[in-house]
C-alpha positions in Angstrom: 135.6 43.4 101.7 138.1 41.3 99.9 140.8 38.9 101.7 143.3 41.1 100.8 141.6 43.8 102.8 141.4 42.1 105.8 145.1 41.2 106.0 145.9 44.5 105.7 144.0 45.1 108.4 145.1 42.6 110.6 148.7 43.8 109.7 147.5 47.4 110.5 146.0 45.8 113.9 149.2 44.0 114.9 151.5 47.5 113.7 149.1 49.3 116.8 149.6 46.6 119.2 153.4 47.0 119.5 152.8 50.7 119.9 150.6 49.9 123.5 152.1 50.1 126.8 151.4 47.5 128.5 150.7 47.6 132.2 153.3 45.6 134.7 151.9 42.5 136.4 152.4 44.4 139.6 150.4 47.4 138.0 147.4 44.9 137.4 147.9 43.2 140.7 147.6 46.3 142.6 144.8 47.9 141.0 142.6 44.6 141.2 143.2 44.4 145.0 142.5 48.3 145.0 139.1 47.6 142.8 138.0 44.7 145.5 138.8 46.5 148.5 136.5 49.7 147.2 134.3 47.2 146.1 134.0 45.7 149.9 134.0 49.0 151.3 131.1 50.5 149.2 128.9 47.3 149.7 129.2 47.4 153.4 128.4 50.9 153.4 125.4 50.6 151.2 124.5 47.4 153.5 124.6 50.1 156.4 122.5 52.0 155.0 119.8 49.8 153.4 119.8 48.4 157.6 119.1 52.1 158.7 116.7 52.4 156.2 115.0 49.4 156.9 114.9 49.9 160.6 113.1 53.8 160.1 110.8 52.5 158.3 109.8 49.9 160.3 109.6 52.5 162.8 107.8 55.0 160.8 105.3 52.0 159.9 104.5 51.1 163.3 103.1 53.8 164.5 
């Protein structure tokens, strides 16, 4: 791969760039708060759960 190849395709690189939408701040914003709230919601759910679990078998255990 010669030098010459590589800035073509760095120029090819920065041609496809300017064709991407970018998402607005807000965009980005919003969907990282959304990402941590699921996030919260699914661990606290799975925390539940593992509890529940934990305490069945415990019981199952003890007898």
């Amino acid at each position: 791969m010669s030098v010459r190849d590589i800035i073509q395709f760095l120029k090819e690189v920065r041609d496809e760039l300017k064709q991407v939408t970018w998402p607005s701040p807000q965009l980005v914003k919003n969907a990282t708060i959304a990402v941590i709230v699921l996030t919260l919601i699914v661990s606290v759910y799975l925390w539940v759960l593992d509890i529940g679990f934990s305490k069945i078998i415990s019981y199952i255990m003890e007898r």
